[in-house]
C-alpha positions as CSV (number, residue, x, y, z in Angstrom):
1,X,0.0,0.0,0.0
2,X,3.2,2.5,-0.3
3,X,1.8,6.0,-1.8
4,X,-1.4,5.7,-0.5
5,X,-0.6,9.8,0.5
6,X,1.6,10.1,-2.7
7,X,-1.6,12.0,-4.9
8,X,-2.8,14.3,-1.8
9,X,-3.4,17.3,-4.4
10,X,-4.6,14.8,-6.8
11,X,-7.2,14.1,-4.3
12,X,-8.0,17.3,-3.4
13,X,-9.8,17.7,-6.6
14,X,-12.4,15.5,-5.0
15,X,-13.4,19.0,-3.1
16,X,-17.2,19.6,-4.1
17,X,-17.2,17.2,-6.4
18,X,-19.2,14.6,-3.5
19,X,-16.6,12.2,-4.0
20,X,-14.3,10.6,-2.0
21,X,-11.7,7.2,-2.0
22,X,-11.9,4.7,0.7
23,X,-9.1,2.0,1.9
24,X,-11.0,-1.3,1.9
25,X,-10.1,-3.6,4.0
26,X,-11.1,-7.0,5.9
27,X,-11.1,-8.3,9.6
28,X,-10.8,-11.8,9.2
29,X,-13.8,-13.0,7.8
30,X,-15.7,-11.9,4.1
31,X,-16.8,-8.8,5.4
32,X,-15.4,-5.9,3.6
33,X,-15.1,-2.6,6.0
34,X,-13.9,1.2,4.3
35,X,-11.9,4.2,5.6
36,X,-11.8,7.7,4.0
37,X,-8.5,7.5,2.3
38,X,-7.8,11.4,3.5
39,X,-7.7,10.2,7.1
40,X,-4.9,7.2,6.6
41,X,-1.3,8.2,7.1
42,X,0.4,5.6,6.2
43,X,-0.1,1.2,6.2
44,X,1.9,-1.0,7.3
45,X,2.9,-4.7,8.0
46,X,2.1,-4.4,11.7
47,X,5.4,-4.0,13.7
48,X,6.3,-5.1,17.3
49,X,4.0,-3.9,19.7
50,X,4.9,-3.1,23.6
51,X,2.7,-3.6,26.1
52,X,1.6,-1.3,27.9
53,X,0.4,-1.9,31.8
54,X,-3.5,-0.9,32.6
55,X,-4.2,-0.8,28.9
56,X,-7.7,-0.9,27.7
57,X,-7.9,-4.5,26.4
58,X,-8.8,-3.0,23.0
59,X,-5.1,-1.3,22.7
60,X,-2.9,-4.0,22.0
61,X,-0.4,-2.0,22.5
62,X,2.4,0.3,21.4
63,X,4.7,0.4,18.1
64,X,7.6,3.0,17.8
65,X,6.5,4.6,13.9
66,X,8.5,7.5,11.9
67,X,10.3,8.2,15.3
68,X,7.0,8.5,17.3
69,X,4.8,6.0,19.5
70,X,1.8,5.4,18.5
71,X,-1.2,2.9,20.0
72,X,-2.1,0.0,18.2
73,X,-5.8,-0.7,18.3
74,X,-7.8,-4.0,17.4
75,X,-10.2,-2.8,15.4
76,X,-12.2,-6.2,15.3
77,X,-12.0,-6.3,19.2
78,X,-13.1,-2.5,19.6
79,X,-16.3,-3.7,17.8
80,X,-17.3,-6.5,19.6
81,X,-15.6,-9.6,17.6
82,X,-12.8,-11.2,19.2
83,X,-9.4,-9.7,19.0
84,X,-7.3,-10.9,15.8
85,X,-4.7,-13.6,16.5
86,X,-1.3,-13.7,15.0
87,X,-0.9,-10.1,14.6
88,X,2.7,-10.4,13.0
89,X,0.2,-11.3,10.0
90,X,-1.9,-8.6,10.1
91,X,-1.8,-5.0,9.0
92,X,-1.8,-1.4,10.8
93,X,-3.4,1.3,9.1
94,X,-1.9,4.8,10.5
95,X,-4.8,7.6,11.0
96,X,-5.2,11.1,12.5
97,X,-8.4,11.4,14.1
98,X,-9.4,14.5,16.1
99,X,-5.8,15.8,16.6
100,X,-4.2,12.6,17.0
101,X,-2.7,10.0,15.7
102,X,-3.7,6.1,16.3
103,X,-3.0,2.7,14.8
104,X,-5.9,0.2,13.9
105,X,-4.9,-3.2,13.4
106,X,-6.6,-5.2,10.5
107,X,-6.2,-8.6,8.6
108,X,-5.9,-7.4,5.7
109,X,-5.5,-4.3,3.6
110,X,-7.5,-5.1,-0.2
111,X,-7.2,-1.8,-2.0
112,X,-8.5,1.9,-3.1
113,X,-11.5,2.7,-4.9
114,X,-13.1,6.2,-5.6
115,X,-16.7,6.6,-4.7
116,X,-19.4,8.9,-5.1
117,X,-20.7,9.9,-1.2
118,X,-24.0,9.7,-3.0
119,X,-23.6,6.0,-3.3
120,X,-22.9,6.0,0.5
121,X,-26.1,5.3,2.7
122,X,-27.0,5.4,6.3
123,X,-27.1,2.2,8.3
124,X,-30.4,0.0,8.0
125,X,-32.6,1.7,11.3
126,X,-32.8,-2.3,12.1
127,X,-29.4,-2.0,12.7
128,X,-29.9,-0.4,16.5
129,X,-28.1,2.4,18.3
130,X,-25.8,0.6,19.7
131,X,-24.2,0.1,16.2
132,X,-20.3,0.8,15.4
133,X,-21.6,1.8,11.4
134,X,-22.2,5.7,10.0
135,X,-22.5,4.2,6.3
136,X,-22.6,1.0,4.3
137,X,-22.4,1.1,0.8
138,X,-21.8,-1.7,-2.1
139,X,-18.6,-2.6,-4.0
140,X,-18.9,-5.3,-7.0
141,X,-21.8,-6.4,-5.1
142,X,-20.2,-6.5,-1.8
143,X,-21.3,-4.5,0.8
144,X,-19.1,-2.8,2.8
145,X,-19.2,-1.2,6.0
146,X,-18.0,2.5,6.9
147,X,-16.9,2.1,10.9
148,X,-17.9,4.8,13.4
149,X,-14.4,5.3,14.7
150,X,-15.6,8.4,16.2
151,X,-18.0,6.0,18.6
152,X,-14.7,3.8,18.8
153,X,-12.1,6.5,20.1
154,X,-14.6,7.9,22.4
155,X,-15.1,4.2,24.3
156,X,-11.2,3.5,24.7
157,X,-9.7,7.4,25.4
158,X,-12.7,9.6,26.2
159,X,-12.3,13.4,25.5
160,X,-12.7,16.4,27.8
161,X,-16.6,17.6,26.0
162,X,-17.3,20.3,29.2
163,X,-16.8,23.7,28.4
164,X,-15.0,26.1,30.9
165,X,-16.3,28.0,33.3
166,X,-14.6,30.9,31.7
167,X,-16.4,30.0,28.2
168,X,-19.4,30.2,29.7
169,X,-19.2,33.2,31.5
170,X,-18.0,35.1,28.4
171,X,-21.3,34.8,26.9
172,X,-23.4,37.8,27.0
173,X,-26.1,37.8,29.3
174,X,-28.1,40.4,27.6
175,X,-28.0,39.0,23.9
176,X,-31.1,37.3,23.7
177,X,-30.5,34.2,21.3
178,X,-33.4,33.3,19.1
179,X,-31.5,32.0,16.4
180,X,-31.1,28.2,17.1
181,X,-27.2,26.4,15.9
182,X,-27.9,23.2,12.5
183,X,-26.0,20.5,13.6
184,X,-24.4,18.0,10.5
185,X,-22.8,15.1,11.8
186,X,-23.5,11.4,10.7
187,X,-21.9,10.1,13.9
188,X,-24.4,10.3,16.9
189,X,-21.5,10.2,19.4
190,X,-20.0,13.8,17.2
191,X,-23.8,14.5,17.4
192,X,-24.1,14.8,21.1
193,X,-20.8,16.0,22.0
194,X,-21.3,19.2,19.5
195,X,-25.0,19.9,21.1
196,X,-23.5,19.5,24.5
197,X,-21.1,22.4,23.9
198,X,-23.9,24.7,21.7
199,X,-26.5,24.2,24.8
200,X,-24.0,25.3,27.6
201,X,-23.9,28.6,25.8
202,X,-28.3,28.4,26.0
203,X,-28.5,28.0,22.7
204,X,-30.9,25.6,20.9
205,X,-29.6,23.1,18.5
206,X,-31.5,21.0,15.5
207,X,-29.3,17.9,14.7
208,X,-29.7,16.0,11.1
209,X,-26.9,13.2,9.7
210,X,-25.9,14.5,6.4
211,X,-25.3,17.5,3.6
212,X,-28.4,16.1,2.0
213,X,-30.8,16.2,4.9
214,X,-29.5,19.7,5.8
215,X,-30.3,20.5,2.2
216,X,-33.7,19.5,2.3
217,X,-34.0,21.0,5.6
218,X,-33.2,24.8,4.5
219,X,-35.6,24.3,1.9
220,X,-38.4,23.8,4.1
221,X,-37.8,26.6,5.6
222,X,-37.8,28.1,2.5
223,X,-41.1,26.6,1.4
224,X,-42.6,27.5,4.7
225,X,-41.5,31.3,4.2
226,X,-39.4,31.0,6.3
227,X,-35.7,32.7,6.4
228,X,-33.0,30.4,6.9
229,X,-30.6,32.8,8.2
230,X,-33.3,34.8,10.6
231,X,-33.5,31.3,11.9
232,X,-30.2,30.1,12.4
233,X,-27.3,31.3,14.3
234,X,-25.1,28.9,12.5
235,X,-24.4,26.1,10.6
236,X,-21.9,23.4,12.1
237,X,-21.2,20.8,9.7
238,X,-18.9,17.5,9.6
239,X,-17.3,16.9,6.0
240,X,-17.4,13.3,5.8
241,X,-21.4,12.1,5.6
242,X,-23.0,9.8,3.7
243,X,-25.1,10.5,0.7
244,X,-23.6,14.4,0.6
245,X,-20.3,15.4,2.4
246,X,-19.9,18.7,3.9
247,X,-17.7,20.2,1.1
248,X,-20.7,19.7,-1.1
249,X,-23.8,21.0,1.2
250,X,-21.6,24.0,1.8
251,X,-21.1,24.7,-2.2
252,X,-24.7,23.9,-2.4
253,X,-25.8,26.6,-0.1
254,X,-23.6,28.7,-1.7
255,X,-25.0,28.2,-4.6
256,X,-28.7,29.4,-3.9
257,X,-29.0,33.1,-3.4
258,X,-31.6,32.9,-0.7
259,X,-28.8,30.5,1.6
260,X,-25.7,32.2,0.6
261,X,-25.3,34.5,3.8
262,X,-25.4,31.8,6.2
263,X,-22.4,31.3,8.4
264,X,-21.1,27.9,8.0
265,X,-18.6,26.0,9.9
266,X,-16.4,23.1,8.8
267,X,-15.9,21.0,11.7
268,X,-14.3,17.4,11.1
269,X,-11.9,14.5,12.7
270,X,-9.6,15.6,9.3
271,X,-7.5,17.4,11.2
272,X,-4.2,17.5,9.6
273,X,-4.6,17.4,5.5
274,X,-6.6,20.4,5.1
275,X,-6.1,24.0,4.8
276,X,-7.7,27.5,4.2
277,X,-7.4,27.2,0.4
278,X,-9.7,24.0,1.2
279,X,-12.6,25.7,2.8
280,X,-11.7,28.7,1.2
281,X,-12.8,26.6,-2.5
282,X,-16.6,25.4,-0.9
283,X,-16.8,29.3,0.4
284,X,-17.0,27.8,4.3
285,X,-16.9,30.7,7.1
286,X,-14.3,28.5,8.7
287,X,-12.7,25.1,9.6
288,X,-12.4,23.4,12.8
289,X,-10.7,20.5,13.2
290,X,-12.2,18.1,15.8
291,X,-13.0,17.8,19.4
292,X,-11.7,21.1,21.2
293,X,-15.2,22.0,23.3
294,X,-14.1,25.3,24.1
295,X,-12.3,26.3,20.9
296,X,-16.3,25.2,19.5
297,X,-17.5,27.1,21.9
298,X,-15.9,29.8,21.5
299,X,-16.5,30.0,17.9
300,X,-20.5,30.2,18.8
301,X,-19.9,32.8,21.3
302,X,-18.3,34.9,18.8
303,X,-21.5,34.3,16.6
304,X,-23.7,35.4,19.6
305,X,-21.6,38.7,19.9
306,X,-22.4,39.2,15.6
307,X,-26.1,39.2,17.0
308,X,-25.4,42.8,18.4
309,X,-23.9,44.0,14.9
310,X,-26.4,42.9,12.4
């Protein structure tokens, strides 16, 4: 898999476009499981691992990479199968999630393919809450899963979602908020932890999984007479989201005269491939990289200070 980074402004093009490539890749059995290539670092024949004492049994330990340490997760144990055997066999893929980087240790790596996100679907609502899935979609007749790793990180290293005292107490007391926040997020742990933050503040939140649902959404408004941007404060979106991604809603919007003042945020667990020229291109407000509760916070109190000026 050398050069899976070797076309990053190759793949950049992708921006807008609703497109993406995912890593496919297998834990053992048939089952066919994807990763958004622009999240994967590097893979890798998986190296010796260290131990590591009180470790969550899900972290099989620690590899020494590029000069750095890095945690080796099973990612077939950290969704409820039982932890891969004979990992000198098996394969680490290298990701940077929310800031940081982290191993996942798979059977085996199959190869790239470039999708449309419109091809990518919500899981089945059979499938329960409880589920590790944000999308399936179908390859050659295969289906593949798209793994909530999101859900995943949360379970083995928590994050810090409170907002400070000192956040909080920044917010202006006599601004009255009407306006509620549109949450975009196709992960329902990202979900939660992003209303958390926007409700400390006393704002109100509306929380939908994906670009196209937000699309559909504005345009009720629309329909209903309704101004979208008399009625939000903000848009926070993810990028990655099945059926449309973020870069796409945010071009939509835009796009339509009637949507085109509303202030949108990118925020997203790709936190160290993309720049201002990115959001710049889909005409985002700004970009936030993944999970910093008073850095998002802070961003929504600066929105509730705008109230004053418009």
């Amino acid at each position: 898999m050398a050069g899976v980074l070797d076309s990053v402004n190759q793949r950049t093009q992708l921006v807008g476009q609703n497109r993406l490539e995912l890593l496919l890749f297998s834990l053992g059995g048939s089952q066919l499981y994807g990763i958004n290539v622009f999240k994967v670092k590097e893979v890798l024949q998986c190296p010796p691992l260290n131990e590591i004492p009180k470790r969550n049994p899900v972290v099989r330990g620690v590899a020494h990479i590029r000069g750095g340490t890095v945690s080796i997760m099973d990612l077939k144990h950290a969704t409820g199968g039982r932890p891969l055997q004979n990992v000198e066999d098996c394969f680490v893929i290298i990701t940077e999630y929310n800031r940081t980087t982290q191993g996942f240790l798979v059977k085996n790596v199959e190869r790239i393919i470039n999708m449309n996100w419109g091809a990518i679907h919500p899981p089945p609502k059979g499938a329960g809450k409880e589920n590790y899935l944000t999308a399936v979609t179908e390859v050659e007749g295969k289906l593949v899963e798209i793994i909530d790793v999101e859900k995943i990180l949360a379970e083995v290293s928590p994050v810090v979602d409170e907002v400070s005292a000192e956040i909080i107490e920044s917010v202006d007391a006599s601004v009255s908020v009407q306006k509620h926040v549109l949450i975009v997020d196709d992960s329902a742990i990202a979900r939660k932890q992003i209303q958390k933050v926007v409700e400390s503040l006393g704002v109100k939140t509306t929380t939908l999984k994906n670009g196209q649902e937000a699309v559909d959404y504005l345009q009720h408004l629309l329909d209903e007479g309704k101004d979208p941007y008399h009625e939000l404060l903000m848009i926070i979106s993810d990028i990655e989201m099945p059926e449309m991604d973020g870069y796409t809603f945010t071009a939509e919007v835009r796009a339509n005269p009637r949507l085109d003042q509303l202030h949108i945020i990118l925020h997203t667990s790709l936190s160290g491939v993309f720049n201002e020229a990115m959001v710049k291109k889909v005409g985002a407000n700004d970009f936030l990289a993944k999970f910093h509760p008073d850095e998002l916070a802070s961003r929504v109190n600066d929105r509730i200070g705008a109230l004053t000026q418009d």
